[in-house]
DRENPA-3360 file (N, C-alpha, C; in nm, 2 decimals, always signed):
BEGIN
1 = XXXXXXXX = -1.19/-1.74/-0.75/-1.29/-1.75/-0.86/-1.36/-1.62/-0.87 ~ -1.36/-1.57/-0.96/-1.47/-1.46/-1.03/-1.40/-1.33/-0.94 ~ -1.30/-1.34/-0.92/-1.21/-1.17/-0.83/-1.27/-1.22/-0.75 ~ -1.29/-1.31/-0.65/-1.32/-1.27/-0.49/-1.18/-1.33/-0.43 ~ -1.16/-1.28/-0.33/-1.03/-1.26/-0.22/-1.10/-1.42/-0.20 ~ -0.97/-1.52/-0.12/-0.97/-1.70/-0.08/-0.94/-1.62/+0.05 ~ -0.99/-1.55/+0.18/-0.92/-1.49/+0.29/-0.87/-1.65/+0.35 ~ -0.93/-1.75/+0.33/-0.85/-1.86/+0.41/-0.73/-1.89/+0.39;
9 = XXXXXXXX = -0.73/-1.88/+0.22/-0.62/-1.92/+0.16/-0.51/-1.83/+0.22 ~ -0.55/-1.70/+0.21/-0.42/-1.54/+0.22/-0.42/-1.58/+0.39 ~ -0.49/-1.64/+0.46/-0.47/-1.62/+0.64/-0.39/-1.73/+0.67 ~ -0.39/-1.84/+0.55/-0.28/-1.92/+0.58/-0.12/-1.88/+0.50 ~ -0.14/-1.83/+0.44/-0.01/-1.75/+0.41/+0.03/-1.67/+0.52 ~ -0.04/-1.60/+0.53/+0.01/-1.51/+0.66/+0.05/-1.59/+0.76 ~ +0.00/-1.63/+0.84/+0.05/-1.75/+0.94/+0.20/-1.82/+0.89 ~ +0.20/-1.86/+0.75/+0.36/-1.91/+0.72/+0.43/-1.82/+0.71;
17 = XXXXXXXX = +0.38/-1.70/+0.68/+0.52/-1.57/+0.63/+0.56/-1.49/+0.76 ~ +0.48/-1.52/+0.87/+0.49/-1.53/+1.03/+0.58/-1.53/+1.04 ~ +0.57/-1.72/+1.04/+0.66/-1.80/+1.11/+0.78/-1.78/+1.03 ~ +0.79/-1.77/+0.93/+0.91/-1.75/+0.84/+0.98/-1.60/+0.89 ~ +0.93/-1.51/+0.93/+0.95/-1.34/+0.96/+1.04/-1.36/+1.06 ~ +0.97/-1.47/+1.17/+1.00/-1.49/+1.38/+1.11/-1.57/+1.30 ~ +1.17/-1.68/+1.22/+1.26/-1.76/+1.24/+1.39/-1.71/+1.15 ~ +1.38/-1.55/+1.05/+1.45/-1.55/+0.95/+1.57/-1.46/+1.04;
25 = XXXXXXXX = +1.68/-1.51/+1.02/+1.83/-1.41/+1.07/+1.87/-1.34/+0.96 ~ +1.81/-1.31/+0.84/+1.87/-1.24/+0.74/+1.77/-1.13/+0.74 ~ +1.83/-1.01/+0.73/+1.75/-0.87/+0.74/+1.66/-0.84/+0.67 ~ +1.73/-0.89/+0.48/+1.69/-0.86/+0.37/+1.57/-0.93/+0.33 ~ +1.59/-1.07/+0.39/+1.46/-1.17/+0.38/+1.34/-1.14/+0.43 ~ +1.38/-1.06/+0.61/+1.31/-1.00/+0.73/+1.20/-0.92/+0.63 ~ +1.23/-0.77/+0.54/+1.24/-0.70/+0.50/+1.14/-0.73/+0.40 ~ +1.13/-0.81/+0.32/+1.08/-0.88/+0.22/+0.94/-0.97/+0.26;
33 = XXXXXXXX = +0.95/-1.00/+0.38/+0.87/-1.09/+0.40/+0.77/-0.98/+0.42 ~ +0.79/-0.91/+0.58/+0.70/-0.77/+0.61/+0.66/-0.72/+0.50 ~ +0.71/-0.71/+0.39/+0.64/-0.64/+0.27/+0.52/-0.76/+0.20 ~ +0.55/-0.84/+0.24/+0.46/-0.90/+0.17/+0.33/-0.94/+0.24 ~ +0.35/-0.93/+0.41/+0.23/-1.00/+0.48/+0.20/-0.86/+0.48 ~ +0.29/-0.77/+0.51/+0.16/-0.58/+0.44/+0.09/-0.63/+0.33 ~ +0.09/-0.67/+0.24/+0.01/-0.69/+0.07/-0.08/-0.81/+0.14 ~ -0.06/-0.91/+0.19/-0.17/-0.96/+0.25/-0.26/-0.92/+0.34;
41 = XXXXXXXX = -0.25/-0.87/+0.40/-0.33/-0.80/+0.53/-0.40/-0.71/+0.45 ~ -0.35/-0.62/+0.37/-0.42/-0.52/+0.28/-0.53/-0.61/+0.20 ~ -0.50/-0.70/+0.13/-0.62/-0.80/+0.07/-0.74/-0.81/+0.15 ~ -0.70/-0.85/+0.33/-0.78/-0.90/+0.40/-0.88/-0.81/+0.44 ~ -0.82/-0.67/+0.42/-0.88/-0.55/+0.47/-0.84/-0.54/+0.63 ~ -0.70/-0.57/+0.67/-0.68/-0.54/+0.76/-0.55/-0.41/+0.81 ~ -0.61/-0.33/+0.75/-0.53/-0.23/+0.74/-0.44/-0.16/+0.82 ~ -0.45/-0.17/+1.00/-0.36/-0.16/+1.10/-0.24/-0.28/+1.08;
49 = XXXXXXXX = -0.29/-0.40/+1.08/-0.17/-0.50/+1.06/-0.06/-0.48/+0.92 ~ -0.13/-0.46/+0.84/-0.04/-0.38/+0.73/+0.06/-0.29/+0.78 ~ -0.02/-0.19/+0.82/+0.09/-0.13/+0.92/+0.19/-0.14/+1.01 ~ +0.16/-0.26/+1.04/+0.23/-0.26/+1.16/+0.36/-0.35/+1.08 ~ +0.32/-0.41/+0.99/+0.41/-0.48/+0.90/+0.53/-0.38/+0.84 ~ +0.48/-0.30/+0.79/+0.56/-0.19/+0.74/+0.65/-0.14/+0.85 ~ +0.59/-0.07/+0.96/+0.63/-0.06/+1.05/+0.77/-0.14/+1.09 ~ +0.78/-0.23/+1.10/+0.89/-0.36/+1.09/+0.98/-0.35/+1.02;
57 = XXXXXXXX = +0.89/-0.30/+0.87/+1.01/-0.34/+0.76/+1.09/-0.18/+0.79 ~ +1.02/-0.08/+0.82/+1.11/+0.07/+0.81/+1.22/+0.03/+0.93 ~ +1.20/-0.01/+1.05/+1.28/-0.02/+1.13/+1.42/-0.11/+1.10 ~ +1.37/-0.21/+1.02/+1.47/-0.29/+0.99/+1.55/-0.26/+0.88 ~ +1.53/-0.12/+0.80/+1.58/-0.08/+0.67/+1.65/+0.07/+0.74 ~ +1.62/+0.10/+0.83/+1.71/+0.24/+0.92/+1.83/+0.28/+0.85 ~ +1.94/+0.19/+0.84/+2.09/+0.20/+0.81/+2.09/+0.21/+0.68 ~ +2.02/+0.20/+0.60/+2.05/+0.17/+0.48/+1.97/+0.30/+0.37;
65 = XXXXXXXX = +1.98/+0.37/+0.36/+1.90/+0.47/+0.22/+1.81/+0.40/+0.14 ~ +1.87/+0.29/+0.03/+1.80/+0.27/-0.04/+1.67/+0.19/+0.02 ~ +1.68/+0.12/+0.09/+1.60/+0.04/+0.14/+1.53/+0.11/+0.23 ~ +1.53/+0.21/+0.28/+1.41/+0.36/+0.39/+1.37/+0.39/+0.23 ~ +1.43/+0.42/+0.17/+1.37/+0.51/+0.07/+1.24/+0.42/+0.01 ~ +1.26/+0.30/-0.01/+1.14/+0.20/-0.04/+1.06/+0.14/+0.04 ~ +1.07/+0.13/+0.18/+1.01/+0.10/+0.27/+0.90/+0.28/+0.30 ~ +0.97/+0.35/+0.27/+0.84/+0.51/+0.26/+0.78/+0.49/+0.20;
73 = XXXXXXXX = +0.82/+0.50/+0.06/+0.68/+0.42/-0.07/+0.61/+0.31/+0.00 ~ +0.65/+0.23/+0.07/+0.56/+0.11/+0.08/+0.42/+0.14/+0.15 ~ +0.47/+0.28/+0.26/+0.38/+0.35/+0.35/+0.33/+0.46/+0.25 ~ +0.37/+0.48/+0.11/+0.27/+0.56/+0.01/+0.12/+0.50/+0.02 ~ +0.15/+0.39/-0.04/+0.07/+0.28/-0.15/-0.07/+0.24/-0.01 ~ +0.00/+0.23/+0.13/-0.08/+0.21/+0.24/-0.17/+0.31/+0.25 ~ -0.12/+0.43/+0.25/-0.21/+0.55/+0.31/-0.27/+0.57/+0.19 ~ -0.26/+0.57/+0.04/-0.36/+0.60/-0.07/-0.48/+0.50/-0.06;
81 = XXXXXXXX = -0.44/+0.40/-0.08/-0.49/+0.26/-0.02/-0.66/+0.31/+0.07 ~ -0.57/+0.40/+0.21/-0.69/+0.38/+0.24/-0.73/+0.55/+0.34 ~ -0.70/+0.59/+0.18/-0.74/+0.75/+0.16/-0.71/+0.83/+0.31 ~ -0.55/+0.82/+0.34/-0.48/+0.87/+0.39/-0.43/+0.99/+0.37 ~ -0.48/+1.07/+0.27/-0.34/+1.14/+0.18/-0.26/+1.22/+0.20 ~ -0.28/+1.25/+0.33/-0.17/+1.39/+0.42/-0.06/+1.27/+0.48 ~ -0.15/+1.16/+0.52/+0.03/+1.08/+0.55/+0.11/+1.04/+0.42 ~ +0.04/+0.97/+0.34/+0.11/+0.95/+0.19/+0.19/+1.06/+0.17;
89 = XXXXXXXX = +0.13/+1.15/+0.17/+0.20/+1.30/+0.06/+0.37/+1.31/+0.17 ~ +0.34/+1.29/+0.30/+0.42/+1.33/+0.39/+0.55/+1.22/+0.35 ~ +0.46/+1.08/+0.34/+0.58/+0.98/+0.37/+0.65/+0.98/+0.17 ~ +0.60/+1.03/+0.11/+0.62/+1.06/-0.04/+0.76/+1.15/-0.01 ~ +0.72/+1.29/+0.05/+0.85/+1.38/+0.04/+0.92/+1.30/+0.13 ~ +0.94/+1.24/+0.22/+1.08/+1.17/+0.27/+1.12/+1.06/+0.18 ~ +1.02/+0.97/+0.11/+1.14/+0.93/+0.00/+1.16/+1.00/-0.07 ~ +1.12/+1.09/-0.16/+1.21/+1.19/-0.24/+1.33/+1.24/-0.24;
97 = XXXXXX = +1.32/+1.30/-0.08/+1.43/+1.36/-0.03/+1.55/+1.23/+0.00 ~ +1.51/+1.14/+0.01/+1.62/+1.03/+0.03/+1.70/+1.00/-0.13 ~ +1.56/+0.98/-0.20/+1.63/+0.98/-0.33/+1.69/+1.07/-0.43 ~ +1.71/+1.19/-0.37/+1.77/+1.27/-0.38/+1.91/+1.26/-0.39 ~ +1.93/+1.21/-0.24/+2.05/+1.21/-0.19/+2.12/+1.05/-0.24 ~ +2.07/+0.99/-0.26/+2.10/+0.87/-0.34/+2.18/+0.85/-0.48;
% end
C-alpha cells in the first residue's frame, strides 16, 4: 500500500524460490529463479545476497553465450543499482563483447 516494500511478503517468496532453486534439475529454471531472488533481495535492500544470486546464475550460464551475455547485464542493473559504476561499466563491456560475437 502507498509504494512501501511487504519485506514479509518478498521474505516469503524468497524462502519458496529457495527451495524451488535447491530442488530444480533444470538449469534454465535454476537460472531464472536466481534472477529473480536477485530482484527480491534488491527490494529488501540486501544487496550482497543479490549478488550472490547472480553469482549462481553466471556460473550456471558459463556454456552458453547468450545466457553469460544476460546474466553480465543482470550484474549491470546490480552495480548501478547501488552506485557501483566501474563494476557495471566493466561487466557492461563483457556483455558487449559477447554480443558481439553472437
Amino acid at each position: 500500500k502507498g509504494g512501501k516494500v511487504d519485506h514479509a511478503m518478498i521474505e516469503k517468496l524468497v524462502s519458496k524460490f529457495e527451495e524451488l532453486e535447491k530442488s530444480c534439475p533444470l538449469k534454465h529454471l535454476k537460472i531464472i529463479l536466481n534472477l529473480y531472488l536477485s530482484l527480491l533481495h534488491l527490494l529488501l535492500g540486501n544487496y550482497s545476497k543479490a549478488e550472490e544470486c547472480l553469482k549462481r546464475e553466471l556460473k550456471l550460464a558459463e556454456d552458453d553465450l547468450n545466457l553469460l551475455c544476460r546474466a553480465y547485464m543482470h550484474f549491470v542493473w546490480l552495480y548501478m543499482i547501488t552506485g557501483n559504476f566501474k563494476k557495471a561499466e566493466d561487466f557492461a563491456k563483457k556483455a558487449l563483447k559477447i554480443a558481439e560475437e553472437l
